[in-house]
C-alpha positions in Angstrom: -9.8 23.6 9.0 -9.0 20.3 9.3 -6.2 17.8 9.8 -5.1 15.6 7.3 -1.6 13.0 7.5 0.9 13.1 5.0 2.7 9.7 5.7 6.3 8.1 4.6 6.8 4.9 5.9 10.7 4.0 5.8 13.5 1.8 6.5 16.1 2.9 4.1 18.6 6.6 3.9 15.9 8.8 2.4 17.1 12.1 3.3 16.0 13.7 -0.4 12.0 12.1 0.0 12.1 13.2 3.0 12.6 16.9 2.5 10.7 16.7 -1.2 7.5 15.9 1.4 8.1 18.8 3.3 7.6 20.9 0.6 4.4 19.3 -0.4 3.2 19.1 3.3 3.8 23.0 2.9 2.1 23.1 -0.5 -1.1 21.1 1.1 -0.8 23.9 3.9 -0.9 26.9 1.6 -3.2 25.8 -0.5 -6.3 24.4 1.6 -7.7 25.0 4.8 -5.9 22.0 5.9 -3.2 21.3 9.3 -1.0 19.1 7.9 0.8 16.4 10.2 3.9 14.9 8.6 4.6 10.9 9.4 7.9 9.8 9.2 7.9 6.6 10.2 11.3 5.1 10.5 12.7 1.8 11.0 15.8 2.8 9.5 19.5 2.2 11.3 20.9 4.6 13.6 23.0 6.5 11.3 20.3 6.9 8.5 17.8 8.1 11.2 20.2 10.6 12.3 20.3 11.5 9.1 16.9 12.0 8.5 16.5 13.7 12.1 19.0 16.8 10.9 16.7 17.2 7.5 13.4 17.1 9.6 15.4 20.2 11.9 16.4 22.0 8.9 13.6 22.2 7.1 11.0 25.0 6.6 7.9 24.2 8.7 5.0 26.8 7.6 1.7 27.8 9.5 0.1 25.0 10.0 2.4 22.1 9.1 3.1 19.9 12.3 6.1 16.9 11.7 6.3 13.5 13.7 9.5 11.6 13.0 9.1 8.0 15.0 11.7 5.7 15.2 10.6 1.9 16.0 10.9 2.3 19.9 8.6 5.1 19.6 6.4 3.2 17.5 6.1 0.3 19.7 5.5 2.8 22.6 2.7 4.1 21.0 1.4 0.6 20.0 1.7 -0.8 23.6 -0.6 1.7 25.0 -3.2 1.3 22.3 -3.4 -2.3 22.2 -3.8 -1.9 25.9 -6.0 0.2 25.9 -8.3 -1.8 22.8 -8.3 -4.8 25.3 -7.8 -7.3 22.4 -7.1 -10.8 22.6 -3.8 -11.9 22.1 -2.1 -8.8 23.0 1.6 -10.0 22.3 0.7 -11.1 18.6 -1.3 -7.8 17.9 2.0 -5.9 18.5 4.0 -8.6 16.4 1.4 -7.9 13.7 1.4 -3.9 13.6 5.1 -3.6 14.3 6.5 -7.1 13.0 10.8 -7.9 12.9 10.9 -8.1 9.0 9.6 -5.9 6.5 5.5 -5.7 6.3 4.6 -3.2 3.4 1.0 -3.6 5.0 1.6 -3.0 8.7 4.0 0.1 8.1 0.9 1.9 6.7 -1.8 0.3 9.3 0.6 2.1 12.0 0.2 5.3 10.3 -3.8 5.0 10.0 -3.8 4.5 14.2 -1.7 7.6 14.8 -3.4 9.6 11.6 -6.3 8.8 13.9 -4.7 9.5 17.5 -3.4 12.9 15.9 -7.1 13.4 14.6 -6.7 13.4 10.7 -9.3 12.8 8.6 -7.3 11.2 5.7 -4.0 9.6 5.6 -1.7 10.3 1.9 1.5 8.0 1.6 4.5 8.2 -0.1 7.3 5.9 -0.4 11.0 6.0 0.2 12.3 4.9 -3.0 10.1 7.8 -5.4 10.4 11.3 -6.3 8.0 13.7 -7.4 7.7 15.0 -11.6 9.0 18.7 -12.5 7.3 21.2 -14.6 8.4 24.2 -15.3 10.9 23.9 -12.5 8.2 23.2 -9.9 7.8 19.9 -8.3 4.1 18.3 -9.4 2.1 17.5 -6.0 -0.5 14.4 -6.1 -1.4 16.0 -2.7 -3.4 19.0 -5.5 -5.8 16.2 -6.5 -6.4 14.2 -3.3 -7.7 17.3 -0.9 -9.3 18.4 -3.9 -11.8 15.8 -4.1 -11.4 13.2 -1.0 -14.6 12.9 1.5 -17.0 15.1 -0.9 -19.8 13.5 -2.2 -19.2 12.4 -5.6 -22.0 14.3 -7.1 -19.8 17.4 -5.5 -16.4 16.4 -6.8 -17.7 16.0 -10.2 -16.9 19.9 -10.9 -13.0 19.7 -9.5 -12.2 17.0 -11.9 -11.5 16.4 -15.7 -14.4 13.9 -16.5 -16.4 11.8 -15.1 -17.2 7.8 -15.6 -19.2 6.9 -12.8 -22.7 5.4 -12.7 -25.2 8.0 -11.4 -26.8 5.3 -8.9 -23.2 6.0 -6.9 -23.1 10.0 -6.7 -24.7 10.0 -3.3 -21.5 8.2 -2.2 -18.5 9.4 -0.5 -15.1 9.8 -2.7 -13.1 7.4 -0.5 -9.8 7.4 -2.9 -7.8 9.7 -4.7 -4.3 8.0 -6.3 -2.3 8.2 -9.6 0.3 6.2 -10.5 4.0 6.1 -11.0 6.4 6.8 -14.1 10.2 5.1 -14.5 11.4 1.6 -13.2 9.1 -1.2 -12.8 7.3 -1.5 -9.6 8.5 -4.9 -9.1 12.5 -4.9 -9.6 11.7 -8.1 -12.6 13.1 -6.1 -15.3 16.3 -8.1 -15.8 14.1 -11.3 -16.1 12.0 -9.2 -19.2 15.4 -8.5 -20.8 17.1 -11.1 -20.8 14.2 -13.9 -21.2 10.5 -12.8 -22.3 9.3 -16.1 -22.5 10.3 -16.5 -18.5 9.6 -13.3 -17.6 6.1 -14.0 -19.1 6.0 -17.3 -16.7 7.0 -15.9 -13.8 4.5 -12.6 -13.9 1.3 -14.8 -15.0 1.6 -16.6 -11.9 -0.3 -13.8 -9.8 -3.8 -14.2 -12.1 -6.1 -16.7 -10.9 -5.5 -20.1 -12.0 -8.8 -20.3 -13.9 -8.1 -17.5 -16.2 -7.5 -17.7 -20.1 -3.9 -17.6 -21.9 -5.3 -14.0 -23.0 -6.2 -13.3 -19.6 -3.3 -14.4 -18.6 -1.3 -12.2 -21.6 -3.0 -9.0 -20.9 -2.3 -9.1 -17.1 1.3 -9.6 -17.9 1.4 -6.6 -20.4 0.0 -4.5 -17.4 1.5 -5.6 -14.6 3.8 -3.1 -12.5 4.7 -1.3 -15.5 2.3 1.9 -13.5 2.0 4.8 -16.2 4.8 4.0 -18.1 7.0 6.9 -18.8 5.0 9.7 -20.2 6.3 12.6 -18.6 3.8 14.6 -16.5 2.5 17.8 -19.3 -0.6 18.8 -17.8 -3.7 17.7 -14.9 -6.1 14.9 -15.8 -8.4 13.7 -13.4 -11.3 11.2 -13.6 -14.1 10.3 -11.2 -15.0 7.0 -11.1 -14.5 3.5 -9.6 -10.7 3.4 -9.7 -9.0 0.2 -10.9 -6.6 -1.2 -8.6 -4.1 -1.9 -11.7 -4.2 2.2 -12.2 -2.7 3.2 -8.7 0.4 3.2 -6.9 0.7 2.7 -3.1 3.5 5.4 -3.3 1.0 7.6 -4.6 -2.8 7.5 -3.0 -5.0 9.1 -0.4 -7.6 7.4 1.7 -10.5 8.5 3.6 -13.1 6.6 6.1 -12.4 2.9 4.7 -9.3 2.6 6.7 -11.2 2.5 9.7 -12.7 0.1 8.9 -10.6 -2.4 7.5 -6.8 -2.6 7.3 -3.9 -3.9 5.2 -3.0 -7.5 5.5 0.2 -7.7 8.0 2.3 -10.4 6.1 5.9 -10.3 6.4 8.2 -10.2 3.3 5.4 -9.6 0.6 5.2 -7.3 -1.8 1.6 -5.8 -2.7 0.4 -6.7 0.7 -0.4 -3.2 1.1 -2.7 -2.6 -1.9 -6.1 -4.8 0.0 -7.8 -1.1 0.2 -7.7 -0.6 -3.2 -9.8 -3.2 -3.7 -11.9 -3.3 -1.5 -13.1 0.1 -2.4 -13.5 -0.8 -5.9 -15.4 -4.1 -4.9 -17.7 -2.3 -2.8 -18.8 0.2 -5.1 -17.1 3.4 -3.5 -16.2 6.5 -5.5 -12.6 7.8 -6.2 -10.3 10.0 -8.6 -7.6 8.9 -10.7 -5.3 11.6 -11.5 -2.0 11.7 -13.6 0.6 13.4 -10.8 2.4 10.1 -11.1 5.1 9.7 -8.8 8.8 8.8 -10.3 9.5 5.1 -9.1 13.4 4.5 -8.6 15.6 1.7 -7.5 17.7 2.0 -4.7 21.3 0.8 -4.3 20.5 -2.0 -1.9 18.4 -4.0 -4.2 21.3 -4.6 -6.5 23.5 -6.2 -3.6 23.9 -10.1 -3.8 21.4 -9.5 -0.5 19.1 -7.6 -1.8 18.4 -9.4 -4.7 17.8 -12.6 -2.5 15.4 -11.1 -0.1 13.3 -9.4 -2.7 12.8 -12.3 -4.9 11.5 -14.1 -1.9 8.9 -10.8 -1.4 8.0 -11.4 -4.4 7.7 -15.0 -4.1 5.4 -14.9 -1.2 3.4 -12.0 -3.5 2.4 -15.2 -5.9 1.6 -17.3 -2.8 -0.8 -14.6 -1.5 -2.7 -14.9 -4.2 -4.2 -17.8 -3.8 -6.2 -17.0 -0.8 -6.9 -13.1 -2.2 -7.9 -13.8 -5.9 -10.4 -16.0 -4.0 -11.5 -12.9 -1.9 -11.4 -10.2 -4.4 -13.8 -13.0 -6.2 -16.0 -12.8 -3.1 -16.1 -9.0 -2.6 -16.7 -8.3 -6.0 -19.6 -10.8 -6.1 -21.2 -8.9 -2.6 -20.6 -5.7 -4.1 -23.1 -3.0 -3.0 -23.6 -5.4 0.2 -20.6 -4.8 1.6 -21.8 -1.4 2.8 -24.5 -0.3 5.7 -26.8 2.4 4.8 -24.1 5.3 5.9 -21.8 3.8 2.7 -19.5 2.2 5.2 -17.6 -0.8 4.9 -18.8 -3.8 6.6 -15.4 -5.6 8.3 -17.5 -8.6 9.0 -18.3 -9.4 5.8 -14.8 -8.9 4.7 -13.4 -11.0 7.6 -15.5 -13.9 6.5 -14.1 -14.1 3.0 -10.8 -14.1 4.9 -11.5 -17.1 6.9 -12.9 -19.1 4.1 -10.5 -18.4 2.1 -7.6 -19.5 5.0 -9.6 -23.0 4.3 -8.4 -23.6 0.6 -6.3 -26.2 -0.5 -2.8 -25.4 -1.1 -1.9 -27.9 -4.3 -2.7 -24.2 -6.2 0.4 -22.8 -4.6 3.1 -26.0 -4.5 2.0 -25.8 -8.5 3.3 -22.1 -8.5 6.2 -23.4 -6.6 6.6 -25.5 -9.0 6.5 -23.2 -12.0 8.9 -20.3 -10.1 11.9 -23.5 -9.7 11.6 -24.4 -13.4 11.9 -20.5 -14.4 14.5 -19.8 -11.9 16.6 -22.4 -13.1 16.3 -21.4 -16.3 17.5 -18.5 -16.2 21.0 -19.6 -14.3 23.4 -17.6 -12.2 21.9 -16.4 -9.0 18.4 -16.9 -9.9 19.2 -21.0 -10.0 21.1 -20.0 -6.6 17.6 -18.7 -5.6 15.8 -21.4 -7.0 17.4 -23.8 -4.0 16.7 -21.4 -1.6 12.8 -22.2 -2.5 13.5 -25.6 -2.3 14.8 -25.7 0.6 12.3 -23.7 2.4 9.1 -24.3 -0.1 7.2 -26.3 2.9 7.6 -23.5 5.2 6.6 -21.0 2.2 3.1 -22.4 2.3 2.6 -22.6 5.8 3.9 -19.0 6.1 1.4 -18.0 3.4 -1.9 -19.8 5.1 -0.6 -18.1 8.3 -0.8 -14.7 7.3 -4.3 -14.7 5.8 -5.3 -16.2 9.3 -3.7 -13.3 11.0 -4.8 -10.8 8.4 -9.0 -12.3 9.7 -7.4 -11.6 13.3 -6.3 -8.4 13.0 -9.4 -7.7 11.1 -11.2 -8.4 14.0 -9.4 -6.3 16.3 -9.5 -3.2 14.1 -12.2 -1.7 15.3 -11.3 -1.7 18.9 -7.4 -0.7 18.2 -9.3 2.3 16.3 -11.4 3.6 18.8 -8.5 3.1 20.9 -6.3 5.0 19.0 -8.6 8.4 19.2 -7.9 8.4 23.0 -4.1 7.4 22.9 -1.0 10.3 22.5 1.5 10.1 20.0 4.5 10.1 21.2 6.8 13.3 20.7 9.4 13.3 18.0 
């Protein structure tokens, strides 16, 4: 038997996700010879993580099934005493970058690969907040099924637990690093009042993530792709492939990973949507098996995100999303040109390598992003009411925008580089008690 974490990252009232994962932490527990440790980390405000602290109380906990609930005290607790213990330079930003004031899609999940590692899993599994899980025949459909069916074998081993395969023979001695699906329902990225009301924006907007170089096809077929996940074909039946998994086929509310994460970890940036989503490809890059399955999670929008405030602050996530790409289309373009050399001979990733493509691409000239800058004003403008409102909030703050944006990809190499030792730290260091 061995321990694997079931995470849910959180700053929002999820009382529902929260007791949906129990029941799939139990379902794990039954199913495999597995100890389960249930994440909750939550940043949430007192009343919603009282809330969440009378589901975790209430709910069934099984043989086997062990659940932390953290608030952000705890968390920093924990954090403290690892970054001590690492020895790192810059101690005080090292903290800022795992447990930052605003919203960091990437360092909530870097926290729960430390403590996955403290508590002595061998694979982390996230969920998010704002998703559900498919029915069939009144039962709720797991992703968890898939990932411990196939994660850390040897691909040539998984090949009998899956569907099909499409994997080049020369990689079956490799590890299966990744097991994800993807999501059914709303839009990943909350855009779709953009697509209904004006295409030919919408269109604008979403083509600004591709890399500048790219084709008007190019271009077109990205848009037709982008965060739309599986669509909404209702879940009938388990498909499963082995194979180098597209990035543009999983959902960060819906994937497992195994031995890369210790490696490497998820850029920190504040207030950027698909900040989180580095791993995926990285393991893609670098040649390393995974499974894509079809337990696609069921995306929803919460209430907040239609509040005049909501609205403001994710547009400027997803602002700083088209910023980011500058600097990681250039990396992605570096990785996948080292491919098969970003591994030693044990099929590991190589964080040196992947730190230098981080620091050269921290050197690139910026007139690539004032352009998208640019393009996101005319658009916003275009389409009136509170997205012109928005539009002057860019204005106003475009300067610090791209200085924000060269920022993070600095800290992203730094924390890079302290990865290793906050790992090893973290295998010595207790989690604190719920």
């Amino acid at each position: 038997m061995h321990r694997i974490c079931l995470t849910l990252p959180t700053n929002r009232a999820c009382a529902a996700t929260i007791s949906a994962m129990s029941k799939e932490a139990a379902y794990a527990a039954e199913h495999f010879d597995v100890e389960v440790h249930l994440l909750i980390l939550d940043s949430s405000e007192e009343h919603e993580f009282a809330e969440h602290a009378d589901v975790v109380g209430e709910v069934e906990r099984p043989a086997h099934v062990v659940v932390h609930h953290l608030n952000e005290a705890a968390q920093r607790d924990y954090l403290q005493r690892v970054i001590h213990r690492a020895d790192v330079i810059k101690p005080d930003l090292m903290l800022d970058l795992m447990l930052p004031d605003d919203v960091s899609y990437g360092a909530c999940t870097n926290r729960a690969f430390l403590i996955g590692s403290s508590l002595g899993c061998r694979s982390v599994h996230r969920r998010d907040s704002d998703s559900s899980y498919q029915v069939l025949n009144g039962e709720p459909v797991f992703p968890i099924h898939h990932e411990l069916g196939s994660l850390g074998k040897r691909a040539a081993d998984a090949a009998d637990g899956v569907s099909e395969t499409a994997l080049d023979p020369v990689h079956a001695d490799r590890p299966v690093v990744l097991v994800g699906g993807s999501f059914v329902g709303e839009l990943s990225v909350d855009i779709s009042e953009v697509q209904r009301i004006d295409p030919r924006t919408y269109r604008d907007i979403v083509s600004l993530w591709a890399p500048v170089g790219w084709s008007e096809e190019e271009k077109q077929q990205l848009v037709d792709e982008s965060f739309k996940g599986a669509g909404t074909e209702a879940f009938s039946g388990d498909r499963s492939t082995l194979t180098i998994v597209d990035p543009m086929r999983v959902d960060m509310c819906n994937i497992s990973f195994q031995q890369v994460y210790e490696r490497v970890p998820l850029p920190p940036a504040t207030n950027t949507i698909g900040s989180d989503y580095f791993l995926m490809h990285l393991v893609a890059d670098a040649g390393l098996p995974g499974v894509l399955h079809n337990r696609n999670i069921v995306n929803f929008y919460t209430r907040e995100r239609r509040t005049d405030s909501g609205f403001m602050a994710y547009q400027m996530r997803l602002t700083k999303f088209f910023l980011s790409m500058l600097y990681f289309n250039f990396i992605y373009g570096r990785m996948a040109a080292a491919g098969d050399s970003l591994l030693d001979d044990r099929h590991h990733v190589q964080a040196s390598a992947v730190v230098e493509f981080v620091r050269e691409s921290a050197l690139l000239d910026t007139e690539e992003n004032v352009q998208r800058l640019n393009s996101l004003d005319r658009s916003y403008r275009k389409l009136g009411g509170r997205y012109a409102a928005f539009a002057d909030v860019l204005l106003s703050r475009s300067r610090r925008l791209l200085e924000e944006s060269r920022r993070d990809i600095e800290d992203f190499a730094l924390l890079i580089e302290a990865w290793e030792p906050l790992m090893r730290a973290s295998r010595t260091t207790a989690v604190p008690r719920s």
